[in-house]
N, C-alpha and C positions, 0 to 999 in steps of 0.2 A: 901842361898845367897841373900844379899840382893838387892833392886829394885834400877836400876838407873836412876838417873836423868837427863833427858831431858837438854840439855845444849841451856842455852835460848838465848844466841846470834845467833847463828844458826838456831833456830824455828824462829826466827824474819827475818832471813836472806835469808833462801832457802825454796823450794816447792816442797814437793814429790807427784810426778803427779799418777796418776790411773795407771798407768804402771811401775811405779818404776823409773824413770826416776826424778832427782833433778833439778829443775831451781831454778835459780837467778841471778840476776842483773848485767850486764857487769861492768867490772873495767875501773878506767880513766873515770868516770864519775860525779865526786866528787868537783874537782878543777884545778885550771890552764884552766880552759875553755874559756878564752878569745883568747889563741894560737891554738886553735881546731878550725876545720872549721864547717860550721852548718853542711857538708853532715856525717860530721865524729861524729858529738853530735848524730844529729838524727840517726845513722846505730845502736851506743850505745843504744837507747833508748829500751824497753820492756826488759825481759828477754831472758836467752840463756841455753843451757843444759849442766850441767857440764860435763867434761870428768871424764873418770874411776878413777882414782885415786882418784881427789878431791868428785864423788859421793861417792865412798866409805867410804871416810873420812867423811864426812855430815854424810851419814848414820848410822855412827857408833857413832857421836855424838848425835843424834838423837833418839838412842836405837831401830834403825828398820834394820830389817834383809836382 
């Protein structure tokens, strides 16, 4: 069988932590930010841990188990 490839928008996009656990980046952080309020940009700011489904999916584009 042969070896798959890392899907590179994804390695750009998320972080799989020492514990298996996937972060990256909240959404709604991109544009239209002049009708957001700062406390609502800055809660956005850093990363966040994706839920089940969407880790699994990363993961599996990612080629990790």
């Amino acid at each position: 069988m042969p070896k798959l490839k890392t899907h590179s928008g994804t390695k750009d996009r998320v972080k799989i932590t020492k514990n298996g656990k996937v972060r990256a980046g909240h959404p709604n952080k991109n544009h239209f930010l002049q009708k957001k309020s700062g406390a609502r940009k800055r809660s956005l700011a850093g990363l966040t841990t994706l839920g089940k489904v969407n880790a699994a999916s990363a993961k599996k584009r990612l080629g990790v188990k």
